[in-house]
N, C-alpha and C positions, 0 to 999 in steps of 0.2 A: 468417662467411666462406662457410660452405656452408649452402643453404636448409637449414630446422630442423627433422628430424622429429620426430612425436609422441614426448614424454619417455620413454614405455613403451618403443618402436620401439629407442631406441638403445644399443647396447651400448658404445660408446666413442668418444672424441675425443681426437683428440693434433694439438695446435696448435700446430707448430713455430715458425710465424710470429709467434704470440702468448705463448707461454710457458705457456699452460693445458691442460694434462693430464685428460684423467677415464678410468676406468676399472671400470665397473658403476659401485660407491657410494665408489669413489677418487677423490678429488680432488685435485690437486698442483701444483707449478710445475715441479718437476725428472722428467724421462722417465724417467731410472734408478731410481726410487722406483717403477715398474710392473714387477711380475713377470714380465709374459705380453711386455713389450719388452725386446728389448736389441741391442746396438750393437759392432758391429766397424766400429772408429772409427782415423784416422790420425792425428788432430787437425792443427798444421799451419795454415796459409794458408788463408785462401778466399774467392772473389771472387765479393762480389756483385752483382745482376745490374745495378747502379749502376755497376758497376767498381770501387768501394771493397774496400781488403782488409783480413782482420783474422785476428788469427789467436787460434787456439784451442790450450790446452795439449796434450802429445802425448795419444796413448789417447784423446781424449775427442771427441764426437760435435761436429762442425762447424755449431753451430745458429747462426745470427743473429739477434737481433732485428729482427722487422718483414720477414727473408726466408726463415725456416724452417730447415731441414735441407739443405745442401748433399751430394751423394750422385754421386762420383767413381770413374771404376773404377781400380784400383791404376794408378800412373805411375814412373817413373825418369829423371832428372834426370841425365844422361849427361855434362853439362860436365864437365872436370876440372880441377883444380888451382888451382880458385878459390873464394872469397866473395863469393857473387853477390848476397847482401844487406846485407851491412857488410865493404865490402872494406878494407883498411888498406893495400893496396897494388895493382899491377899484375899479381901474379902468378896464371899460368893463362889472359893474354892473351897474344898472341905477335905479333908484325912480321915480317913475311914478307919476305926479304932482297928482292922486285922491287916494295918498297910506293914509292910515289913520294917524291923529295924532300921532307923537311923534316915529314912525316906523324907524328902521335906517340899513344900511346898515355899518358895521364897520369890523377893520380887527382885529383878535386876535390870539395868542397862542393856539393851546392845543395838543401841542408834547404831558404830561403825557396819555394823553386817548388815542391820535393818536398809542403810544407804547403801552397802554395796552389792544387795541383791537386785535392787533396780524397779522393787514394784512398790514400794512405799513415799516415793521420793514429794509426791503432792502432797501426803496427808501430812508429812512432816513438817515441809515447809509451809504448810498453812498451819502448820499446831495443831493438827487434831491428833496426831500421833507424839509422845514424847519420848518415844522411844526406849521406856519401861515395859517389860513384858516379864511374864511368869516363867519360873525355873521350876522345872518339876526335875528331883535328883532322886536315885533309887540306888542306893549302894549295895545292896543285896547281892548277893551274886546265885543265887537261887531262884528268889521269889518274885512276882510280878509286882510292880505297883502299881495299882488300879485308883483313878481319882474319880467319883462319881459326879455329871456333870448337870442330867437333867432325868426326869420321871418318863418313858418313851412309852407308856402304859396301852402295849400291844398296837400302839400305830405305826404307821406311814411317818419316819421322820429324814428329812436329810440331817447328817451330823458330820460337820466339816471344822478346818482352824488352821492356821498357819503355823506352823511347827518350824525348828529346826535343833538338829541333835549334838549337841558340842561331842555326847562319846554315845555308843551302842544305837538304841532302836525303837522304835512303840508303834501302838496299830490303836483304831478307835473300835471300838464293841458295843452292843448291846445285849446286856446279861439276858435271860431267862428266854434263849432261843432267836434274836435278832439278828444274829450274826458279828463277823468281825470285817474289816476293812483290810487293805492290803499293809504289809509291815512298812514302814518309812526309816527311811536310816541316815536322809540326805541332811547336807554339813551346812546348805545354804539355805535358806528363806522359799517356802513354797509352801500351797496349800493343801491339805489331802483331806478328802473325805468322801463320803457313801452313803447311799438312801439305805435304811435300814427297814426292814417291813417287820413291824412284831415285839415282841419282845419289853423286858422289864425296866431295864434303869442303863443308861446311854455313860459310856464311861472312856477316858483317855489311860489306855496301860502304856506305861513306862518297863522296859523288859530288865531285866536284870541287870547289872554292874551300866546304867547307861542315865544321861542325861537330858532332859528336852526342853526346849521355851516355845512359847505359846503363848500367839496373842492372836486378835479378832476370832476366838470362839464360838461356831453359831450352831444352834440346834430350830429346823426348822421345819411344821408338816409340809412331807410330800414331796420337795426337791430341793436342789442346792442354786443359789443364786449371790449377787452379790452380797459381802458383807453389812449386817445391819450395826450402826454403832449401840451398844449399853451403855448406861451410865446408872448399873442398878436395878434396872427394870426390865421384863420385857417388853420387846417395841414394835409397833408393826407396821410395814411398807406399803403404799398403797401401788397397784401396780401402774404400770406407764400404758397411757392409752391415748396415743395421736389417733386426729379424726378429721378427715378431710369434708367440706360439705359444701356441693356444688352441682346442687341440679342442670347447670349450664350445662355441664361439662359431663359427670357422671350420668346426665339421663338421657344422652343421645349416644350414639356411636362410638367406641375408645378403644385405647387397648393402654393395659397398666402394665408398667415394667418396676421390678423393685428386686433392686440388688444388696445382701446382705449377707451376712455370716451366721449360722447355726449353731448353740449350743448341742452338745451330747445328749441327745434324749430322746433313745430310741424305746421302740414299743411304745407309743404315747400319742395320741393326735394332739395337733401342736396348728394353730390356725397363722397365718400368714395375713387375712385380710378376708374383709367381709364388706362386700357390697351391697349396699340395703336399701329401703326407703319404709316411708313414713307408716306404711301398712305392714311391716314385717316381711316381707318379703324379702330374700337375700339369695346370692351367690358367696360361695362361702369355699375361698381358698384355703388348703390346710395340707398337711403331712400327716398320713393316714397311719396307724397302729402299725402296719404293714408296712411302713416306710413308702408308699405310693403318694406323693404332690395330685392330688387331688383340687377340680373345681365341680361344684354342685349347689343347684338350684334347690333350695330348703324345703324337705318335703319331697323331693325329688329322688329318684333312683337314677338316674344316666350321670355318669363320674366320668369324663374324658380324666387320664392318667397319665404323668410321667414314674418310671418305676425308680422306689430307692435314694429318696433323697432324705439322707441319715444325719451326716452330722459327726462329727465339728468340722466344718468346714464352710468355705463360700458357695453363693449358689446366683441364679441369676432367673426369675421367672414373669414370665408375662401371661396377664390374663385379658382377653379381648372379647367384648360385648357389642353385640350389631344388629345387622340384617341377618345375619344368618347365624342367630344361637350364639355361642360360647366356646372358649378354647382354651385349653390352656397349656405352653411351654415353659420348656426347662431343659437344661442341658445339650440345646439344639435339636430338641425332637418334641412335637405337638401333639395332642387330642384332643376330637372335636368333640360335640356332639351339636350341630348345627339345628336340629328338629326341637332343639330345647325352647322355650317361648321364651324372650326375657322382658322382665316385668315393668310396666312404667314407672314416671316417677324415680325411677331410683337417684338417691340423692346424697347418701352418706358412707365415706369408706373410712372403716373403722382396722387400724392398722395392729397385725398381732395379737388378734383375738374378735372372738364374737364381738359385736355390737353390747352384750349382755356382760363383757369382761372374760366368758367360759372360754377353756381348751385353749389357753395363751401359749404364746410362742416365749422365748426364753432365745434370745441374739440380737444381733447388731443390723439392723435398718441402714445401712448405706446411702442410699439412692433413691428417689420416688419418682418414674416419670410416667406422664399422662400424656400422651398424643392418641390421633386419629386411630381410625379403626386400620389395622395392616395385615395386606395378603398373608397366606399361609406361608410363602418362603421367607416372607420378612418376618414372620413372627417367630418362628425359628433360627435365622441368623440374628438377632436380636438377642437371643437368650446362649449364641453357643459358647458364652464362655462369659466372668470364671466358673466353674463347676465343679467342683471337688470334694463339694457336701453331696455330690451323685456319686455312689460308687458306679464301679464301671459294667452296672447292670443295664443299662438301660439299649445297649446295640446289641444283634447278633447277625454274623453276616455268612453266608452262601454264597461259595463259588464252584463251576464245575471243576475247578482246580483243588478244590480243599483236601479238608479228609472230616470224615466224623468222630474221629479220633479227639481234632481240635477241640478248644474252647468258644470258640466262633466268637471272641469279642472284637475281637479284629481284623482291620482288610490282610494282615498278614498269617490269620490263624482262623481261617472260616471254613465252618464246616461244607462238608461236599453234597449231599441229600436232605432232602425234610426229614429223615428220622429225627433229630434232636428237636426241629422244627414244631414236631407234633408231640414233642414230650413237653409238658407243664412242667416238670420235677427238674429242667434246664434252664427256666427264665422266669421272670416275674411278669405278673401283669402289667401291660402297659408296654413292654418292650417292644422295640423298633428290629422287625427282621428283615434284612437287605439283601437283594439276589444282585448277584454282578449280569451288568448291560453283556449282552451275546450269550449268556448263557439259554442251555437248554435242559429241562426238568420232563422226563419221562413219569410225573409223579402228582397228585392230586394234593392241592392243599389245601389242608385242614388247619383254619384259624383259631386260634383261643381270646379268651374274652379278651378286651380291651388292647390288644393287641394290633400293632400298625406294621404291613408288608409291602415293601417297596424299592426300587433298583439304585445300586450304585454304582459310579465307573462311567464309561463312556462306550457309544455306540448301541444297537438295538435294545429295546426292552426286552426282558427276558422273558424267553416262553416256559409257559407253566401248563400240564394236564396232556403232551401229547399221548394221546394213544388212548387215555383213559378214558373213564365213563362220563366223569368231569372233572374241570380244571379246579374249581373249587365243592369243595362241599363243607357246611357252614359246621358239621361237628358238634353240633349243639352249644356252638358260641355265641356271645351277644357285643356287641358294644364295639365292634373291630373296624378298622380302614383300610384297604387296598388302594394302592394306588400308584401310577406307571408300572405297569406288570399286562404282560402280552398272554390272554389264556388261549391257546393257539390248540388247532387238533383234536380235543375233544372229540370222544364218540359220541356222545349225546347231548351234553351239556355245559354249554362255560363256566359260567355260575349257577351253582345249584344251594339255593336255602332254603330251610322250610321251620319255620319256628323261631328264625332268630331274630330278634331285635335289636336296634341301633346302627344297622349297617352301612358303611361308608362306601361308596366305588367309586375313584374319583382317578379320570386321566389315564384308565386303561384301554388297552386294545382287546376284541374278542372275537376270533376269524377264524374261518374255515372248521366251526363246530358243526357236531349235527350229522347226521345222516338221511337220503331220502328212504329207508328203510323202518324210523324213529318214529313211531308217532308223538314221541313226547320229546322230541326237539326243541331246545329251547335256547337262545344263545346267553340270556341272564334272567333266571327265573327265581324270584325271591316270594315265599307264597308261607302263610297262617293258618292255622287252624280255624272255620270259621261254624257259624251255625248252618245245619241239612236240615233239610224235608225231613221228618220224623212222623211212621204212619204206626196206629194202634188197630189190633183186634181187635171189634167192639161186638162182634156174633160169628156162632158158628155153629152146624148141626153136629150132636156130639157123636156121627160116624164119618161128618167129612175132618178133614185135615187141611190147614191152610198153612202153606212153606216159602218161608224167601218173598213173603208179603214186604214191598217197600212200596213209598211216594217219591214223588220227583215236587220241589217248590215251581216248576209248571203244570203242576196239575190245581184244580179247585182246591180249594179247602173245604173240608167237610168228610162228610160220609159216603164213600162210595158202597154201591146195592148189587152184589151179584146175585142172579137167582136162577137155579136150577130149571132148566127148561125142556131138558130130556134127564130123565132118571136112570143111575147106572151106576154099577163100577168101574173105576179106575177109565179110561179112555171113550166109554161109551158113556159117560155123562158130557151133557153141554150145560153151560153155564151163559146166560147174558147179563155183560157188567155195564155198570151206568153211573157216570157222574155226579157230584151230588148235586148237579143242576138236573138230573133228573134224564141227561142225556144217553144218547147209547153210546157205546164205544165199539163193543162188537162180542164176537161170540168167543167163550173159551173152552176149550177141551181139558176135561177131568186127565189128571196126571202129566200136563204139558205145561209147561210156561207160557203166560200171557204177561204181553207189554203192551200196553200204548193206552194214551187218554192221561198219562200224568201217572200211571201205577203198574205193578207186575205183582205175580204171584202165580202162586201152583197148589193147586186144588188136588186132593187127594182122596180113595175112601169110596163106601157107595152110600150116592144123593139119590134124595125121590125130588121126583117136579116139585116145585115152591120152598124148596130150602132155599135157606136166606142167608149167603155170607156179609156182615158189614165191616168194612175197614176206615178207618178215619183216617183221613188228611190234617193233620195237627195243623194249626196256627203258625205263625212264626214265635209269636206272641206266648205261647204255652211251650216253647224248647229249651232248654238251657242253650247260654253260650258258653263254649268249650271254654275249659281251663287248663290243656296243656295243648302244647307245642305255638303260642301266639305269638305273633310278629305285629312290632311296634316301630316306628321312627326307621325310614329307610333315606338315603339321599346314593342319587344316582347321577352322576356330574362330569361332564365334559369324559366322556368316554367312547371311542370309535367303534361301534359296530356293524360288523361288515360281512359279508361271505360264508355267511352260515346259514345251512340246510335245515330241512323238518317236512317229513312225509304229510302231516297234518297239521301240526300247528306251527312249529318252526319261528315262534315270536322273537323281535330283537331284545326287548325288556318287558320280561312279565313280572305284573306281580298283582297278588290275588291274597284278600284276609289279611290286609295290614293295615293298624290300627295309629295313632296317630300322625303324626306329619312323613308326608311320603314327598321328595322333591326330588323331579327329574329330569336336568337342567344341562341346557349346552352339549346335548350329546350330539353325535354323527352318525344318522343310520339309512346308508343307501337302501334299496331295497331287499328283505328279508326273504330268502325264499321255499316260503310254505305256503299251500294253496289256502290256508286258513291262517295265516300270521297277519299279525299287525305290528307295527313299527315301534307302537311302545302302547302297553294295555295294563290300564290299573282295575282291577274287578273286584267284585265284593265284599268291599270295603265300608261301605255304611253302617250304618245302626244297623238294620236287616242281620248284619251278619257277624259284629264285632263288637266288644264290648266299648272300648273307644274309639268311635268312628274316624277314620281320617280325612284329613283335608290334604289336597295333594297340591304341590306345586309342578304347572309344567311347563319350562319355560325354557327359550331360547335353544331351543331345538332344529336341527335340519334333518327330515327324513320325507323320506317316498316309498310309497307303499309300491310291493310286490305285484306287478300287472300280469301275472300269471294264475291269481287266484282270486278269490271272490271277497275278500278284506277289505280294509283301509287302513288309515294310520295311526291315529292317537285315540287313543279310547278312555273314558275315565268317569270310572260308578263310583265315587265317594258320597260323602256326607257332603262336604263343601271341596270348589278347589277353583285353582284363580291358572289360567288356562293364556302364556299370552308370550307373546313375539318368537314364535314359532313359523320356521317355513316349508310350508308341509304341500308333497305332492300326492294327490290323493290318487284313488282307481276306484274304490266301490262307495268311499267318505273318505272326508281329509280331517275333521276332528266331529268326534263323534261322543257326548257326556249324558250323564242325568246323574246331578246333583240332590240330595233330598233336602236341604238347607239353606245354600247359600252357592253363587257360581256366578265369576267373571269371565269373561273369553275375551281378552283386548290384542291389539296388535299382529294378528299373524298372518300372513300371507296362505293361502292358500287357495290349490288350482289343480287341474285336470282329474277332475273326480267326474267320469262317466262313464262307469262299466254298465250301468243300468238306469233305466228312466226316472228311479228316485235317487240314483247318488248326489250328493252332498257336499258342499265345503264344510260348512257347520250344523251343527244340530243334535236335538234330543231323538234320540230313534231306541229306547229301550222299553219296558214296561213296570217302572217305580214311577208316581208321579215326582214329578219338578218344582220347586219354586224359587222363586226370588233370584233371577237369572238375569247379568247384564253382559251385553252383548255388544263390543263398539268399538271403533276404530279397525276392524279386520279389512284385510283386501280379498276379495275373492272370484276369481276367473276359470272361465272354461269348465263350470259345474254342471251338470244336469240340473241340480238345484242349489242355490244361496245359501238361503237360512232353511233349515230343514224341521219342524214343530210336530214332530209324530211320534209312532211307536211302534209295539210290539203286540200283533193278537187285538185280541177284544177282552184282558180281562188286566188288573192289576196287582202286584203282589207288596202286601203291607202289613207291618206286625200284623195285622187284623186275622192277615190271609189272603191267600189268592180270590180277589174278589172278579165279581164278571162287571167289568165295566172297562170304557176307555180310560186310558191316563191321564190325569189332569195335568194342564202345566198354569202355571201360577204365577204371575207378576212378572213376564220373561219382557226384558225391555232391551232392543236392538235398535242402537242408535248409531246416525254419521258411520256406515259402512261405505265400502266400497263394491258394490257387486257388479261385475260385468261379463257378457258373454254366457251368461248363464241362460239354460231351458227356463225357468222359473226363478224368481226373485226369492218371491219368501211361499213356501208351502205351509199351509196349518190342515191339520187332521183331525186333531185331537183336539176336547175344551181349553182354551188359553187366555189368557188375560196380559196385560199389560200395553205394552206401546212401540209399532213398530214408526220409529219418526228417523226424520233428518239424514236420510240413506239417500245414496245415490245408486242409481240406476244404470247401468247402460244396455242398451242391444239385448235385451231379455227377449224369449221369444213371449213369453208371459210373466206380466209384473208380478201379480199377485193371484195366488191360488188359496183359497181359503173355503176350505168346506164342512165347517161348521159354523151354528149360529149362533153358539153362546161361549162361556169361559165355562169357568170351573161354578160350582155350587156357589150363587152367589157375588159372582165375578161378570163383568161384562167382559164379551169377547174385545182381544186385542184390537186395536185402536191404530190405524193407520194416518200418520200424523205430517204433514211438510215433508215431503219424500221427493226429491229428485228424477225425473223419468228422461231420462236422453234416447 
């Protein structure tokens, strides 16, 4: 039933449909003979999706042969006072003293029809059916006859029954505004009914000159499910809650497939499966109000999305938990959201509903299988079929062949251009849009939320953005994946986001963007709203005028002193401005713009000598952090770039103000060429500047920095970030961080970094202080310098403020390297602490340079420990 994975891959199979069991080296027929299964079961009635019913003894789990596991959320069966499945009389119907002449209410046989409609045939032959059912006769040929059945006292009720009309017609109603159901007129055994919202008293009209029987009558809040038996009372079902429990299994690595059939119940979030443990934490698969297959992390806002899985019908979806976040498929098309954390422990998967019982699903459970964790194209061939509880929303496909005229659901009716592409009011979220291999797009694309773009067919990926400004721009979307798509030509930019969160780039090409005329060249620039320098007027003489006063976060923090030093109007005043260190900067001219020292402004007005303007340098500490345009959760993966231009900065992957998990992984970036680019640069991403700081992943990268300009290659200012099996050619640095929290650098090869007497293979070269930095297993050759332990200036910048002192660096321990051919082994400049041990050395022209004599406040300076010297 479900494609086979490798025998090793799989940890379990439970085949409702089929009655075959396994579990590791458990093989069975019966599900209750598995430890790690069990069943809060109502037993009871249940209707399969033939319409056949059969019923299962009480307590025990509702399996069918050939349709699985039926899986109902608890119901009550509100009629009263009758046997609405082997009646033996009329009692618990009632004739409403205004029913029309001669209308009767009588009990009769009709087991033949009952057996030859084909859905009664179990309950019969086990005797719960006797084949007695209710005659409702209306001879009128006027007036309606109405039977009143139950009190609907303004709720939510489903009111359903199995009917069939020996002559004429009837419909089920709710008097006093509920509504009516559609007319039934059919000759054979079937069920009809309607959730009614409202309204007074719930009632079966029989129409004029016509006749009806009816048996299994239910009146139920809030939805229609299988029949509950009466026998005089009403009764209530408890719902069906299978619950797998196996921290083996569920709290390391997986991916869960579960194949099944859907009831009709649209508009309604409807849960599929809830993966949890013991501290409430959960993933929680479900079918959104929207009809979008949804998975999400509780508490959580990032929804990876398939669009439109409605119902009734089959479907087939897989949900996969790893190393890298979460996923979820359906109908042969995935979404991630890899940045998602997922939670320990997890140990209990609770089928069809919350763990709590809430937002139950209402269908047929087929299949349950649990194997390993699987790539993205298996996780998608996996689920492409059957699917037919997916309308056919979920593709739209682009060729240069098409027309916009088309529907774009298919490779034979695809639209020609991104116009439809960029209209929301043509697809749902979640939709998969495919550009055909060779094509070529004169045209910027504009992604929408949750949305995934990528190539079908065979031969080139397709070029997207010639000509324009950029190949992408994010449109103020969030949550989206690109991937195999060529952004070629670009005037200035590949990818251009700013504000968006959740973004995927995964396996594309991005070449020959960029301009040397651009200074904002960039080939994939993904960048946040983040906190600025914010400077305040704190004096001023009330004839001068201060204009276009700002800070820079490189200047002190404090109050800077301008003071009139020739008295004048407008140009013949001077001005000297000073630091709040008390420093000078230099002299300004009344009515001219002054910059430098960390500030600017323009003085206006006539000053006499010793007027005194003060401007403050705000804290970081005292700024808000912006609340709009912020970027959260980016991944950047196995994507080529190459041969793209920038007058100044010209970067292969920037990204700058983004707040949680940022991973940038397996990419290919020959050299980038701008005289200030770097190969891949994460900036201002800490506390400093974001509300939730990120921690970045950078790994398994191949690039070389641009030997034409004064750069290096991987750069990266987060909060924390784990920095490793990268192989990096450097020129000015080959990996160059300062982490405020936490920071690994392991594995990566890195070499010929020597533009200048202090470049770098690795190292802290900025001015935040550092702590808790491990540094081990790298190779690195032909440096200027090793391990690089310094920084920027003489001052440092901390919520505090830009304070004047060196950078501390804090518990940095560099073990078992490999350094060779290097000017200098390990350089320290700056106070450091920790342990530089177990390195090997080779052909250094100098081991060790280290010129300071303490660490940080409190810290002994770094500790050279068993080190190698060849």
């Amino acid at each position: 039933m479900i494609v086979q994975a490798p025998k090793q891959s799989e940890y379990a199979t439970l085949s409702f449909a089929t009655g075959s069991y396994s579990w590791d080296r458990l093989r069975t027929s019966d599900p209750t003979k598995i430890p790690q299964l069990s069943f809060v079961s109502p037993g009871g009635i249940a209707v399969a999706p033939t319409g056949a019913l059969s019923v299962v003894p009480a307590g025990q789990p509702r399996i069918i042969p050939s349709f699985g596991l039926l899986v109902e959320p608890s119901a009550r069966n509100v009629l009263d006072g009758m046997d609405n499945v082997a009646p033996t009389s009329t009692s618990g119907w009632t004739l409403l003293n205004s029913r029309p002449s001669g209308a009767t209410i009588t009990l009769v046989d009709d087991t033949t029809a009952l057996r030859a409609s084909g859905l009664f045939d179990d309950l019969l032959t086990k005797g719960i059916m006797s084949g007695k059912v209710i005659r409702l006769d209306n001879p009128s040929t006027t007036t309606e006859f109405a039977i009143p059945m139950f009190d609907a006292s303004s709720a939510r009720f489903g009111f359903s029954a199995y009917v069939r009309c020996i002559a004429g017609a009837g419909y089920l109603a709710v008097t006093g505004g509920g509504g009516v159901g559609d007319t039934f007129t059919n000759s054979q055994w079937q069920r009809v009914g309607r959730v009614h919202t409202g309204g007074t008293q719930g009632r079966i009209i029989v129409k004029p000159s016509s006749t009806v029987l009816v048996i299994l009558a239910q009146a139920e809040p809030d939805r229609i499910t299988s029949p509950i038996i009466l026998k005089g009372s009403p009764v209530t079902r408890v719902a069906d809650k299978p619950v797998i429990t196996s921290p083996n299994i569920l709290g390391k690595p997986h991916t869960l497939i579960i194949e099944g059939e859907i009831a009709l119940q649209n508009n309604i979030e409807r849960t599929l499966c809830e993966l949890s443990n013991d501290s409430g934490q959960a993933f929680v698969v479900s079918r959104t109000t929207d009809g979008a297959l949804t998975a999400n992390l509780t508490g959580g806002y990032k929804k990876p999305c398939v669009p439109r899985l409605l119902g009734p019908g089959k479907f087939r979806v897989a949900h996969r938990v790893g190393t890298l976040g979460h996923s979820i498929a359906g109908a042969g098309i995935s979404g991630h959201a890899p940045y998602v954390p997922v939670p320990s422990s997890l140990n209990k998967l609770t089928i069809g509903s919350r763990r709590d019982g809430s937002l139950p699903l209402t269908g047929w459970i087929r299949e349950i299988k649990l194997v390993a964790e699987v790539a993205n194209d298996k996780l998608e061939a996996i689920t492409a079929g059957p699917a037919d509880a997916f309308l056919p929303e979920t593709r739209r496909y682009v060729s240069p062949n098409g027309d916009d005229t088309n529907d774009g659901r298919t490779v034979q009716t695809p639209w020609k251009t991104m116009a439809n592409v960029r209209d929301p009011l043509q697809f749902w979220p979640g939709t998969h849009f495919y550009f055909e291999r060779g094509g070529t797009w004169a045209e910027t694309l504009l992604p929408t939320n949750k949305c995934t773009y990528r190539p079908y067919g065979s031969g080139a990926a397709p070029r997207i953005g010639v000509g324009q400004q950029y190949g992408l721009d994010e449109n103020a979307a969030n949550d989206f994946r690109v991937t195999g798509l060529h952004f070629y030509a670009a005037r200035s930019r590949g990818v251009n986001c700013y504000g968006a969160s959740g973004v995927i780039l995964d396996n594309n090409e991005v070449s020959n963007c960029g301009s040397l005329k651009d200074d904002n060249a960039i080939a994939i620039a993904i960048r946040g709203n983040t906190r600025k320098a914010e400077a305040e007027l704190i004096a001023a003489p009330a004839d001068v005028t201060v204009n276009a006063y700002a800070t820079t976060e490189a200047g002190l923090t404090g109050e800077y002193v301008i003071t009139c030093t020739v008295g004048g109007s407008g140009a013949d005043a001077r001005w000297q401005a000073k630091r709040p260190d008390g420093s000078i900067i230099d002299t300004a001219i009344g009515g001219t713009e002054f910059s430098g020292g960390g500030i600017k402004f323009t003085l206006s007005g006539t000053a006499t000598v010793g007027d005194v303007v003060k401007i403050r340098n705000k804290a970081f500490a005292d700024i808000a952090l912006p609340t709009n345009a912020l970027a959260e959760d980016v991944w950047i993966e196995n994507n080529h770039v190459h041969d793209n231009v920038g007058r100044a900065a010209g970067d292969a992957i920037y990204v700058e103000g983004v707040g949680g998990i940022c991973g940038i992984i397996g990419n290919l970036v020959p050299p980038p060429l701008g005289v200030a680019a770097d190969c891949i640069q994460i900036g201002r991403s800490s506390r400093l500047y974001v509300a939730r700081p990120a921690h970045a992943i950078i790994r398994d990268n191949r690039v070389a920095a641009y030997k034409g300009g004064g750069k290096g290659a991987i750069v990266c200012l987060t909060e924390s970030c784990l920095i490793e099996g990268n192989v990096v050619e450097g020129n000015n640095f080959c990996i160059g961080f300062n982490s405020m929290t936490y920071a690994v650098v392991r594995w990566n090869v890195c070499y010929n970094s020597t533009l200048y007497d202090y470049s770098w293979a690795i190292g802290i070269g900025t001015d935040f202080d550092c702590a808790n930095v491990e540094i081990y297993s790298n190779v690195m050759r032909n440096c200027a310098r090793g391990i690089n332990l310094s920084g920027i200036g003489g001052s440092t910048l901390t919520l505090s403020g830009r304070i004047a002192r060196l950078q501390n660096r804090s518990n940095i321990k560099v073990i078992n390297n490999l350094i060779e051919n290097c000017g200098t082994a390990l350089f320290v400049d700056r106070p450091t602490s920790g342990m530089f041990e177990r390195n090997t050395i080779k052909v250094a022209n100098k081991n060790y340079d280290v010129r300071v004599t303490s660490g940080p406040p409190g810290e002994p300076l770094i500790a050279l420990v068993n080190n190698t010297l060849q």
